[in-house]
C-alpha positions in Angstrom: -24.6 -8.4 -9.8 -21.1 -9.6 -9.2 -19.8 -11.8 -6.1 -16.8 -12.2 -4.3 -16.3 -14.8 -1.8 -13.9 -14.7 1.1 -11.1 -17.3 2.0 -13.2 -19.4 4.6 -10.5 -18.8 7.5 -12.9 -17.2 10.1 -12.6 -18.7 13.0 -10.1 -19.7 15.9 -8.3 -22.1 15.7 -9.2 -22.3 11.7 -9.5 -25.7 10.1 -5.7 -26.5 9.0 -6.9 -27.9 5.0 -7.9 -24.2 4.9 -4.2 -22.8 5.4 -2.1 -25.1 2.8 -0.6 -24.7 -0.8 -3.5 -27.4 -1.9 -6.2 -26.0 -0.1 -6.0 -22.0 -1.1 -5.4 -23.3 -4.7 -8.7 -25.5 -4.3 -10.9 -22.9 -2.6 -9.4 -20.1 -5.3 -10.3 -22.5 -7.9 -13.6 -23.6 -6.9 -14.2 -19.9 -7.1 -13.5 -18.8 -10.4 -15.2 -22.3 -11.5 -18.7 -21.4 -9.3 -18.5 -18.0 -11.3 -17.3 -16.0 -8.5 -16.0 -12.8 -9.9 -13.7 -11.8 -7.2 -11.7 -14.2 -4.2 -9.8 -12.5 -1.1 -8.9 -12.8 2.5 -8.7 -10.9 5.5 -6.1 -8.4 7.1 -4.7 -9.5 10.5 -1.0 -9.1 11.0 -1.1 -9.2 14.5 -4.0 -10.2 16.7 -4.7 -10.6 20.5 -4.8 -13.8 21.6 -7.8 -12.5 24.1 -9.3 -11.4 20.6 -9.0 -14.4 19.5 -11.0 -15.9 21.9 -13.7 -13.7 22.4 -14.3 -14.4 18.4 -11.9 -13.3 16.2 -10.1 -15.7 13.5 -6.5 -15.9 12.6 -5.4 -14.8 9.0 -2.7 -15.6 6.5 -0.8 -12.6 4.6 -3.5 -11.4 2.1 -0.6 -10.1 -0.2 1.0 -13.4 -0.3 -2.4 -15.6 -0.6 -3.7 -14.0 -3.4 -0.2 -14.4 -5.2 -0.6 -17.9 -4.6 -5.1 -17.5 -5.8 -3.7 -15.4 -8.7 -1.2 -18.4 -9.5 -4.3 -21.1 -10.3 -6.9 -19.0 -11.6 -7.2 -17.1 -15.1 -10.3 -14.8 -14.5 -10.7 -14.0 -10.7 -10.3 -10.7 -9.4 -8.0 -10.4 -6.4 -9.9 -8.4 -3.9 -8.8 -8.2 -0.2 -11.6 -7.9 2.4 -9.9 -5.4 3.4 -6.5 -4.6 4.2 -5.7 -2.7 7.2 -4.3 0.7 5.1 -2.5 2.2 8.6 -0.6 -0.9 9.6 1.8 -0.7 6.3 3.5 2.3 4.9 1.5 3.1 1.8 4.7 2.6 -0.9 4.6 -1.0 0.1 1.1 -1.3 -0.6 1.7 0.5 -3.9 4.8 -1.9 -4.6 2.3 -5.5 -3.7 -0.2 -4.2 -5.3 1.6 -3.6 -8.6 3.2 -6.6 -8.3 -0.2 -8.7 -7.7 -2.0 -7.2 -10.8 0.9 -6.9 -13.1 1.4 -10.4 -12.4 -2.1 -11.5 -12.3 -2.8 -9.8 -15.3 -4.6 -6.4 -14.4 -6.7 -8.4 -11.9 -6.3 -7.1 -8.5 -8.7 -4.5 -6.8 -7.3 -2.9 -3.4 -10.1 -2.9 -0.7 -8.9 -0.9 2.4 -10.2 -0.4 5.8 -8.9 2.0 8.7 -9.1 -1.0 11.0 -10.5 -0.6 14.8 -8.3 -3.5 16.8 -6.4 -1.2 19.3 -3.9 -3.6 20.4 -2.9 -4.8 16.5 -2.1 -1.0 15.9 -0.1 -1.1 19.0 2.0 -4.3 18.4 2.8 -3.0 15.2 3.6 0.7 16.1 0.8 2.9 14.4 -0.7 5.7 16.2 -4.5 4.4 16.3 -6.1 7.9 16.9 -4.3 9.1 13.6 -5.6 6.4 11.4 -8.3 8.3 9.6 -5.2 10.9 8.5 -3.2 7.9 8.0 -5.8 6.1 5.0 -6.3 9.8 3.7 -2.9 10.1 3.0 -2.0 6.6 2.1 -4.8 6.6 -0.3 -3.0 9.8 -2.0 0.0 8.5 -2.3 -0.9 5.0 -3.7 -3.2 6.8 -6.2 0.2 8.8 -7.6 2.6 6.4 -7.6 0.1 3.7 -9.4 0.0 6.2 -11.9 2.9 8.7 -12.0 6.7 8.8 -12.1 8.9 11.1 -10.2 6.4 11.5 -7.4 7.0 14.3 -4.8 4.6 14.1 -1.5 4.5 15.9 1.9 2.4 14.6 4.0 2.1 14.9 8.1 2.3 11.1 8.0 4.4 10.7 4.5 7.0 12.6 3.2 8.3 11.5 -0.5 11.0 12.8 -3.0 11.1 11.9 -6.2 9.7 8.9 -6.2 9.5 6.6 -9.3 7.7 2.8 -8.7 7.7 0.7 -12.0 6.2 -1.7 -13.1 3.3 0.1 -12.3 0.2 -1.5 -13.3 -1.4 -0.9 -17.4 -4.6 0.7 -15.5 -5.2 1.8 -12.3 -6.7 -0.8 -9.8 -9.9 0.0 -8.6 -9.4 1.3 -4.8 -12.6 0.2 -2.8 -13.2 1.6 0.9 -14.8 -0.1 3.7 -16.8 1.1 6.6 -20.3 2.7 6.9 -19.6 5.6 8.3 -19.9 9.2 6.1 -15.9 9.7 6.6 -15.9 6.2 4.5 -18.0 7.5 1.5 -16.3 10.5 1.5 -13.2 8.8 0.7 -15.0 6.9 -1.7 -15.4 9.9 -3.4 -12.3 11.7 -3.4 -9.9 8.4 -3.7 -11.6 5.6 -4.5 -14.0 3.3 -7.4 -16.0 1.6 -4.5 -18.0 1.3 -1.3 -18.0 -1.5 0.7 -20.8 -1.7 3.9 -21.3 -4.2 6.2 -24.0 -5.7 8.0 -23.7 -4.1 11.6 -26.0 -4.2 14.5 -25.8 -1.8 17.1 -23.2 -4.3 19.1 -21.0 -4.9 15.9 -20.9 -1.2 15.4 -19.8 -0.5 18.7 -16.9 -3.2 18.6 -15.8 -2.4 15.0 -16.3 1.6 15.8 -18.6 2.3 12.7 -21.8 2.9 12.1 -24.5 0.7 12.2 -26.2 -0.9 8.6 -29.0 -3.2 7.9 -29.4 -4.4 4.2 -32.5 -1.9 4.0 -32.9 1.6 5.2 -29.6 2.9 6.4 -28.4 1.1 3.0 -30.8 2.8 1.0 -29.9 6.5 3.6 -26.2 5.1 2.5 -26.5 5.2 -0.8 -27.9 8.2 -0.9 -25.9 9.8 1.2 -22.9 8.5 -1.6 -24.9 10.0 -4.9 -25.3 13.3 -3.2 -21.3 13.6 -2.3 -21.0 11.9 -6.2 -23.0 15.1 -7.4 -21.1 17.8 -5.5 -17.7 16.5 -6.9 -19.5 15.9 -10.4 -18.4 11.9 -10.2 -21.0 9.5 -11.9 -22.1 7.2 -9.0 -22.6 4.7 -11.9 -18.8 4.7 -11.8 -18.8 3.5 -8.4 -18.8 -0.3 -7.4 -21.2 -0.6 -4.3 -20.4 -3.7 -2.4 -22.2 -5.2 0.7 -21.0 -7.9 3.1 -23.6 -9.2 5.5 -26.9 -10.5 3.6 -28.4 -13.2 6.0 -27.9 -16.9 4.8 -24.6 -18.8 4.6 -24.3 -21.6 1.6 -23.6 -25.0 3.0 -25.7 -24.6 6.0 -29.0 -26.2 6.3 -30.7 -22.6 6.8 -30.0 -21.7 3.7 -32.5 -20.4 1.1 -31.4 -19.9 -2.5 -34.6 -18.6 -3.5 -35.1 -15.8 -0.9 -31.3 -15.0 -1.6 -31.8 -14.2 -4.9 -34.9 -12.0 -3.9 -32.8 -10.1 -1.8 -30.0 -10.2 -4.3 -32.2 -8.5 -6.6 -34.0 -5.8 -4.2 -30.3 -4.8 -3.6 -29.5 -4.5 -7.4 -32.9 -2.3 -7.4 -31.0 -0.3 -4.7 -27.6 0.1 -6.7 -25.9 -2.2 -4.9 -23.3 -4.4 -7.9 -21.4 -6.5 -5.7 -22.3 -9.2 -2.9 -19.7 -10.2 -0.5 -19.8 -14.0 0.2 -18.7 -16.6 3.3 -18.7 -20.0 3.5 -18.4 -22.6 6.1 -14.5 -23.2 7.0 -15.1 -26.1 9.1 -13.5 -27.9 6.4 -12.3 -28.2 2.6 -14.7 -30.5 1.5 -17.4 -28.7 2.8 -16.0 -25.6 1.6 -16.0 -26.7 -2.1 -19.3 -28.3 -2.1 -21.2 -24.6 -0.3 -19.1 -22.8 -3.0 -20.3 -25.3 -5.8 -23.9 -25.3 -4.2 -23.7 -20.9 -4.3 -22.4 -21.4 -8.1 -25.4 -23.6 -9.3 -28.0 -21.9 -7.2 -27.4 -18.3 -6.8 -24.4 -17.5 -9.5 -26.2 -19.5 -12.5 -29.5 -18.2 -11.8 -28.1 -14.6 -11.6 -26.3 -14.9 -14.6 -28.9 -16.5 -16.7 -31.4 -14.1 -15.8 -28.7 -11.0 -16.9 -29.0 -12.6 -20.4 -32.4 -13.1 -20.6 
């Protein structure tokens, strides 16, 4: 199992030692010390203030802060939770992402979304009922031009010509989709290396328009779902990261229950699940460092050792 923890920036107005030089460079290397195999942060451009209140967070660039992650760390994996695919033309996604990983040395993984805040697509000009058509394409054309030269594409969004991007990265990144919807899996399977649910009651659903997912049956109906698409287009599901954001208990909170983590840490590996997405409090540096050291010693370590056992 392999865990990737979020910038701790969640919340309105966010604690400012979260949103300095220092403090990314802290949190990033905290990380990669705890054992964390992966560090990102969240895609929001251009949020609502009414959002904001009704509890949204506000968001630095995730391009840009995982430059600066890459910068003080050696073995992380830069892994956005997500970017917002429609609200960028997919060539600039291409270009950052090359950048990031050549840079970083082969490190980054791009983890999209299609996004569900109305106004943010309409501050920044994208059509929000062709954002489905919008990813599929994107996805496409970030897929060639990672890996070819001279790339030609028309699209009904995207129209290319010739198009040659270098440096393009040694290998591939991995291209991970969020969402729990089918539409999401079938991308998975015809563009990307990975899955990426989300806890979602029927209320979160509704607001993030997706479906809704518990850590257990719909999971489980899920993954299933996923291996039978795998098997039609003769894919290995083994192949395919499956990463879920959501299990209940926070480190650095007094609720928090290392041991009945780990059970559920393993009932998820049972399931096929590889990958845990992870928060922390952001109420705070300090307090941020010592719930990402407490995660390391009491989840990370225990995980680990019992791998090699």
């Amino acid at each position: 199992m392999h865990f990737v923890l979020t910038h701790p920036m969640h919340t309105h107005p966010y604690h400012p030692e979260l949103v300095t030089g220092s403090g990314v460079a802290a949190v990033a290397a905290a990380a990669e010390q705890a054992g964390f195999d992966g560090f990102g942060f969240t895609d929001h451009p251009a949020p609502t203030q009414r959002w904001l209140e009704s509890g949204g967070h506000d968001a630095l660039d995730p391009f840009v802060a995982m430059g600066f992650a890459a910068a003080v760390t050696s073995t992380l994996r830069l892994i956005p939770n997500l970017v917002v695919l429609p609200y960028r033309n997919p060539l600039l996604v291409a270009k950052a992402g090359a950048t990031l990983d050549v840079l970083s040395g082969g490190r980054f993984v791009l983890a999209v979304g299609v996004g569900h805040l109305k106004p943010e697509f309409a501050a920044l000009g994208v059509d929000y009922e062709q954002r489905a058509r919008i990813v599929d394409e994107g996805l496409d054309v970030i897929r060639r031009v990672w890996t070819e030269d001279d790339v030609s594409f028309s699209g009904e969004h995207f129209e290319l010509r010739g198009v040659t991007a270098r440096p393009r990265p040694a290998v591939r990144p991995r291209i991970w989709i969020g969402g729990n919807t089918a539409a999401a899996r079938r991308r998975v399977v015809a563009f990307g290396d990975g899955w990426c649910p989300f806890a979602a009651s029927e209320i979160l659903a509704k607001a993030t328009r997706t479906a809704t997912m518990d850590a257990d049956a719909e999971l489980v109906e899920g993954i299933d779902d996923l291996r039978r698409r795998c098997d039609r287009a003769q894919r290995d599901i083994a192949t395919i990261d499956i990463t879920f954001n959501g299990l209940r208990g926070t480190p650095g909170t007094p609720g928090f229950n290392a041991d009945a983590y780990l059970t559920e840490v393993s009932r998820l590996a049972q399931l096929g699940v590889t990958a845990m997405q992870v928060s922390v409090p952001g109420d705070g540096l300090a307090h941020a460092l010592e719930a990402i050291e407490e995660f390391g010693e009491c989840v990370v370590s225990q995980v680990r050792e019992g791998a090699a056992s």
